[in-house]
C-alpha positions in Angstrom: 98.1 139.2 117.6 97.6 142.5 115.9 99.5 144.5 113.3 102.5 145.0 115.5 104.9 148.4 115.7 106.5 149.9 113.6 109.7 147.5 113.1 107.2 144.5 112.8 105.4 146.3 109.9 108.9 147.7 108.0 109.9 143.7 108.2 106.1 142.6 106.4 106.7 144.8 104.1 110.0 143.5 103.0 108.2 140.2 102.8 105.9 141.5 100.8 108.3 142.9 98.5 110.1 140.1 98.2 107.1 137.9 97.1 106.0 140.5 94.9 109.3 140.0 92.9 109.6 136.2 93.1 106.0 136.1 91.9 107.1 138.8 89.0 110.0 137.0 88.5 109.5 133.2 87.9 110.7 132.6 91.6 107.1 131.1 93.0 107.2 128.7 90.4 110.7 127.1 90.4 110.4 127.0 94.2 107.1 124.9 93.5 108.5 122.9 90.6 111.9 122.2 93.2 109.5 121.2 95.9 107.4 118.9 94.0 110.7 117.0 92.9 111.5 115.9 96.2 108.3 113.8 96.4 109.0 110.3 97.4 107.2 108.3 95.3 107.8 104.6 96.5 105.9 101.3 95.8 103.7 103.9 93.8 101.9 102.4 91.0 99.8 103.2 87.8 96.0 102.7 87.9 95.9 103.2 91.7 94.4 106.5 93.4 96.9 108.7 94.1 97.2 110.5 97.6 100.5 113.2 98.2 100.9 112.8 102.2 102.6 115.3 103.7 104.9 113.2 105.7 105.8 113.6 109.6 107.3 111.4 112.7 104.4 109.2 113.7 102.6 110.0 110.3 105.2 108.4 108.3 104.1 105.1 110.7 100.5 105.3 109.8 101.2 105.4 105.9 104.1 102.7 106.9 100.8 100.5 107.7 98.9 102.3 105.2 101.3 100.7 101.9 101.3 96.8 103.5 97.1 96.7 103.5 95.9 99.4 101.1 95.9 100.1 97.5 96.5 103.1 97.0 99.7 105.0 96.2 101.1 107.2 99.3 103.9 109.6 97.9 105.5 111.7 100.8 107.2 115.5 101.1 108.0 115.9 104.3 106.4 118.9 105.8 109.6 120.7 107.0 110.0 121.1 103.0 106.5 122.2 102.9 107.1 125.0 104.8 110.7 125.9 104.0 109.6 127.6 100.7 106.9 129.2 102.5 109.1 131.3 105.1 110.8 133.3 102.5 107.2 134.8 101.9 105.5 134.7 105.5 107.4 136.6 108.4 108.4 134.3 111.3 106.1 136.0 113.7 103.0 135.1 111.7 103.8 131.6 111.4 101.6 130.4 114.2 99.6 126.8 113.7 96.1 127.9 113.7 96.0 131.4 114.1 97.1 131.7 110.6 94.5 130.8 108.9 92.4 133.7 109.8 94.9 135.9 109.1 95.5 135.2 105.6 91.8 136.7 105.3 92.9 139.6 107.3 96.2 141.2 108.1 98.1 138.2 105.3 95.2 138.8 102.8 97.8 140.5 100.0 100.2 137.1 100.6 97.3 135.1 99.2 97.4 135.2 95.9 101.7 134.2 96.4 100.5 131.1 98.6 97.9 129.8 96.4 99.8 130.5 93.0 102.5 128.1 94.8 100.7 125.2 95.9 98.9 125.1 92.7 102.1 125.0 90.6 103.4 122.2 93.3 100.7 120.1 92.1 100.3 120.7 89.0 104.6 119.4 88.9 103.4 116.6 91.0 100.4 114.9 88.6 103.1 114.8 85.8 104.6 111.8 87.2 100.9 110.5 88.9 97.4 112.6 89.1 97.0 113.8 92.7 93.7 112.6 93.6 93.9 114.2 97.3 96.3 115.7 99.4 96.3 114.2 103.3 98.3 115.9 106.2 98.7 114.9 109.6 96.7 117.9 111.6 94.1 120.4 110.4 95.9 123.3 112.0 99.3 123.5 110.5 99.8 126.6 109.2 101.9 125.2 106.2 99.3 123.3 105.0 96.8 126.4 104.4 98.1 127.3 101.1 97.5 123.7 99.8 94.4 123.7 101.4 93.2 126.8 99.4 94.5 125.4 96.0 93.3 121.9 96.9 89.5 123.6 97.0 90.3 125.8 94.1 90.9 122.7 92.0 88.0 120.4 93.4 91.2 118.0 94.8 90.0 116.6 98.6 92.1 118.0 101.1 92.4 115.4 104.4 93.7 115.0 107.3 94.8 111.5 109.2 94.9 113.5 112.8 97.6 113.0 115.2 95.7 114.6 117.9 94.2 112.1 120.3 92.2 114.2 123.0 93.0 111.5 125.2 92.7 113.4 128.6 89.7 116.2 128.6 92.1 118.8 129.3 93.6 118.5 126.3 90.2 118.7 124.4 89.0 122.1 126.5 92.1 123.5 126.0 91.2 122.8 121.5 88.5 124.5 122.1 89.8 127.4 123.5 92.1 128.0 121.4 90.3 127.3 118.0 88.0 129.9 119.7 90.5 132.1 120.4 92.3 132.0 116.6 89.2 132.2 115.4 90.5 129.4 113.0 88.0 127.7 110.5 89.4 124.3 108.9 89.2 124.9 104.5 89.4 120.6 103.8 87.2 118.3 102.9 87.4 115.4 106.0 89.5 114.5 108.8 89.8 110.8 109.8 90.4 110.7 113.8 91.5 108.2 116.6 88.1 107.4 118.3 84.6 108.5 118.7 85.8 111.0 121.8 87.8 113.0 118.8 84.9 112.9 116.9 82.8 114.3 119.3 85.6 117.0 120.1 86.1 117.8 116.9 82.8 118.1 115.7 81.7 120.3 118.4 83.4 122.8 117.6 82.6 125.7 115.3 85.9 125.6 113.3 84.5 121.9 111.1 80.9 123.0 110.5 79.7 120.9 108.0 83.1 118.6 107.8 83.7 115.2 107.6 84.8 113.7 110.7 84.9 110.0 110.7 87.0 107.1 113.5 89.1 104.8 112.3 91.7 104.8 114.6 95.6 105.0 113.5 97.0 102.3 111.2 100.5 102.4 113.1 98.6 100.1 115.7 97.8 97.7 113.1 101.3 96.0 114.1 99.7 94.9 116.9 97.3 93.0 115.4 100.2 91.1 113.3 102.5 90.2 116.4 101.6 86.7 118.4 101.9 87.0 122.2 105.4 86.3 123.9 104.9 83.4 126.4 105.4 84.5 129.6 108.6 82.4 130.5 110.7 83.7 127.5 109.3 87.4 128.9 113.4 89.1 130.2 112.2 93.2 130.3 111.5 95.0 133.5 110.6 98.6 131.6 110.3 102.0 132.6 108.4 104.5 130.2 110.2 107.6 131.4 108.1 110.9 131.8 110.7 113.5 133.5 110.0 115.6 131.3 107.3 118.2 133.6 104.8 118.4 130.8 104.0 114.6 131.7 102.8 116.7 134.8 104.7 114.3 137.5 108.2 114.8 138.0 108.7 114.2 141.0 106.9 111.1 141.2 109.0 109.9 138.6 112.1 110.8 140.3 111.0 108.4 143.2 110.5 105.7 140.9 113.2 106.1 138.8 115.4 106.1 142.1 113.1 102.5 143.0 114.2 101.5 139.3 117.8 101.6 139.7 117.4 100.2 143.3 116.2 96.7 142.1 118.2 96.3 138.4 121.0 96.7 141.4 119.6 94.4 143.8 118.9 91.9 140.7 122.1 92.5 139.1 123.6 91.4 142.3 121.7 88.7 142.8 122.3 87.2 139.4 125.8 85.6 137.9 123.6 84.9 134.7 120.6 85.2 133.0 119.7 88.5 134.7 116.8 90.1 133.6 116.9 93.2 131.2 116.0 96.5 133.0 115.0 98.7 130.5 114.0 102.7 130.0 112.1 103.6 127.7 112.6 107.3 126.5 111.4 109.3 123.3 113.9 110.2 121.6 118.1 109.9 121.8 118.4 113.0 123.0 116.3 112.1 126.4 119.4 110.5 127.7 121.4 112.8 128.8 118.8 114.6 131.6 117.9 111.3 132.3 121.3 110.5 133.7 121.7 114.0 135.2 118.7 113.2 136.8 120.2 109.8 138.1 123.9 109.3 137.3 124.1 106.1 138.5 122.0 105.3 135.2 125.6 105.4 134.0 127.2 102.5 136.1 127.9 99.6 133.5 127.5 97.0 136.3 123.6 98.1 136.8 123.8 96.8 133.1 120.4 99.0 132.8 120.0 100.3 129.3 118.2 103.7 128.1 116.6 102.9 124.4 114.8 105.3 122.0 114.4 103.4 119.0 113.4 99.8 119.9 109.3 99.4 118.4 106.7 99.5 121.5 105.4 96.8 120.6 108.8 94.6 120.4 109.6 95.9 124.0 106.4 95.7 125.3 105.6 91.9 124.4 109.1 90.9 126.1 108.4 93.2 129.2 107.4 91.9 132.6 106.2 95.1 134.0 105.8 98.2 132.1 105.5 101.5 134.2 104.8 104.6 133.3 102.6 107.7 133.8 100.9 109.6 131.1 102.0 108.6 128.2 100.4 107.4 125.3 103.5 104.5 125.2 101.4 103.1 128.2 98.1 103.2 126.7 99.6 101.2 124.0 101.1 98.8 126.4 97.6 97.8 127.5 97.6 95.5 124.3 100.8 93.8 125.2 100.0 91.2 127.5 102.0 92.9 129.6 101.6 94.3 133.4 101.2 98.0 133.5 101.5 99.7 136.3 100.3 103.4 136.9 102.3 105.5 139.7 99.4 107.1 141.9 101.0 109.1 144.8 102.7 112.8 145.0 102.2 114.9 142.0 101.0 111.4 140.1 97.7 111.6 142.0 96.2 114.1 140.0 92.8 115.2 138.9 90.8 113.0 136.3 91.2 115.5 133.6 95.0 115.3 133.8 95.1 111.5 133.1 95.2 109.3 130.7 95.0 106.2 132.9 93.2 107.2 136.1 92.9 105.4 139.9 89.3 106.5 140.2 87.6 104.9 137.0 86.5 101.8 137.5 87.6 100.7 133.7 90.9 102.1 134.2 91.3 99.6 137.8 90.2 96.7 135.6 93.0 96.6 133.3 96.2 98.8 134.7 97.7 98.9 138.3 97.9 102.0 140.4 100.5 101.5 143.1 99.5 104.1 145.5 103.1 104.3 147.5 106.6 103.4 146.3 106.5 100.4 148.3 103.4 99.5 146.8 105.4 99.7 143.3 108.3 97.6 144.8 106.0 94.6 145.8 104.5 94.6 141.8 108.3 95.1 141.0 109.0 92.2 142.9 106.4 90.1 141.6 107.5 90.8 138.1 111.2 90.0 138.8 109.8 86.9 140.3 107.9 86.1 136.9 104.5 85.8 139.0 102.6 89.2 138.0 100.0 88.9 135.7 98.4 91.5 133.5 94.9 92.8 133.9 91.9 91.4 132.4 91.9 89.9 129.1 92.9 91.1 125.9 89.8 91.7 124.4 88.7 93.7 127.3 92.4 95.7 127.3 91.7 96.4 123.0 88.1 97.8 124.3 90.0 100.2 126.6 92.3 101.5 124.3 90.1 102.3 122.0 88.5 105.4 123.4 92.0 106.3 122.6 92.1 104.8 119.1 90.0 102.1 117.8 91.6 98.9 117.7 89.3 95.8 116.2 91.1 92.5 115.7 88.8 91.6 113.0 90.1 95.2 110.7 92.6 96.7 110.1 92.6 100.6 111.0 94.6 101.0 107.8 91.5 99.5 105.7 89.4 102.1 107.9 91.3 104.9 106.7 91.5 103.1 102.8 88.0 103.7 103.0 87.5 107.0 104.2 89.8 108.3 101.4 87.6 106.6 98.6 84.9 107.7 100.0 86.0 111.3 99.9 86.9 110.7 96.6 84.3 109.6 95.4 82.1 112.9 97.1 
């Protein structure tokens, strides 16, 4: 992105103006001082290091984990609050997560000054109620976060970063790459605490965390299932569906098929069965899924298929009453594999694709020793069948299923990820 035309630059400059007058005027600091008292400061305590979290979605899970095993105090601001200030100073159309960072030594340089004076007057409000020790976010891109990463070095605070970026399939690491290249974006934080040893290798190859920290410990929110016993298999009543319609799963037309094989059995069973049917479940990501799901299949809808669409059930709660768990690259799936649970992997159509597109793929060998790849809808509707039947058994054992996952984030039975991360933190701390 360059300077833009003429209209683009009339609008910075109103930006500018307007920053020039809230910093003139007292407005920087009682948007900072308003900020900093909507900190949440639960089951914070004195004597403990302090760490402000800028809270988001499955963040707010890891620090969840975080506050039952660690000792240290976790306030939260959520980072749409963050940033809310922020926009009155920044013009939307530089508001771009990792581009922005160069720009604020380039065509933003004049807006630093306004950035910097605000985060530091943000935490400076905060350490009146506890000292901020360090200041953890949930990426190292986001361009919100650059202003506090810029006062956090000004004022010797650690600035770190619990990522929520997996790098699961390699596409998804070249594509990092390419565009940390392309932003020319340098990361201004102390450390970054990752998934597994592949982030740390695609992390640290890159020229944007020269000379950072970069350390696995794998995310606490899996910690749960560490807690949770195994459901015996006879008191297992789920036949579950992880749905990935959505295109950017990069299969949907496969999952049309199976969805359409879904609804054909829970109606088969559901007409087989006066009582105790079995719960046919799909799993989607959020409430708002539901809808296209049942354009996509309206009979979905029927009450007598008695199938239900759930967002907000815990994996881990489905996934240890589940039969069968199907599903196509999502992370919910690679999670499954430490539920004692079938999973089966669609691999046919637009399903089949390249290793580099999967998460759980056909053609490695340590992928076929814990997950199923039905390679035809048929195929599907014979593990269906066995599942309904109660006589499919997951793959490998569990210790062999936690190994596996791991290369997506590090689960040990013998430590918690949380204690992991615990550690990190001090150790930042302490330089």
């Amino acid at each position: 992105m360059v300077s833009g035309n003429a209209a683009d630059r009339f609008v910075d400059l109103l930006y500018r103006v307007r920053g020039r007058f809230d910093l003139a005027t007292g407005g920087v600091d009682r948007a900072a001082v308003k900020l900093a008292r909507r900190i949440n400061w639960r089951n914070s305590e004195p004597g403990r290091p302090t760490v402000l979290c800028f809270n988001r979605a499955l963040f707010a899970k890891d620090l969840g984990e975080m506050r039952r095993h660690c000792g240290i105090n976790l306030p939260t601001i959520h980072s749409a609050r963050v940033k809310k200030p922020q926009q009155r100073w920044v013009a939307e159309r530089w508001q771009v997560q990792t581009f922005f960072t160069h720009w604020l030594v380039t065509e933003l340089a004049a807006t630093v000054p306004l950035l910097v004076r605000f985060a530091t007057r943000f935490l400076a409000e905060a350490s009146k109620t506890y000292p901020i020790d360090a200041v953890m976010a949930a990426n190292v891109d986001y361009w919100q976060d650059e202003a506090f990463r810029l006062a956090c070095r000004d004022l010797g605070i650690p600035f770190l970063v619990l990522s929520r970026e997996s790098y699961g399939i390699p596409y998804w690491r070249t594509a990092l790459h390419k565009r940390f290249n392309d932003a020319r974006f340098t990361f201004t934080g102390k450390g970054v605490a990752v998934a597994s040893e592949n982030c740390v290798r695609c992390l640290g190859t890159t020229e944007a965390m020269r000379g950072i920290r970069i350390e696995a410990t794998g995310y606490p929110r899996y910690d749960q299932w560490l807690d949770e016993r195994s459901t015996p298999p006879a008191a297992r009543t789920a036949i579950t569906l992880m749905s990935y319609a959505d295109r950017n799963y990069h299969a949907p037309e496969n999952f049309r098929q199976v969805l359409e094989l879904f609804v054909d059995k829970a109606a088969a069973h559901r007409a087989a069965m006066s009582d105790g049917a079995l719960d046919f479940v799909v799993k989607v990501k959020k409430p708002a899924d539901q809808p296209a799901l049942e354009s996509l299949n309206p009979r979905l809808r029927d009450p007598a298929l008695g199938i239900r669409i759930v967002a907000d059930e815990p994996l881990p709660h489905l996934v240890r009453r589940s039969r069968i768990v199907i599903g196509f690259n999502t992370l919910a799936m690679l999670e499954s594999l430490m539920g004692d649970t079938a999973v089966a992997v669609p691999c046919w159509g637009d399903a089949r694709r390249e290793q580099e597109m999967s998460l759980l793929h056909h053609g490695e060998p340590d992928d076929q020793e814990v997950a199923y790849f039905p390679e035809s809808p048929a195929a599907l509707a014979d593990l269906l069948d066995q599942a309904i039947a109660g006589a499919l058994a997951p793959k490998a054992s569990q210790e062999v299923r936690f190994r596996r996952f791991s290369r997506q984030s590090i689960v040990r039975s013998d430590e918690p990820a949380s204690l992991r991360v615990e550690r990190f933190i001090l150790e930042c701390l302490r330089g």
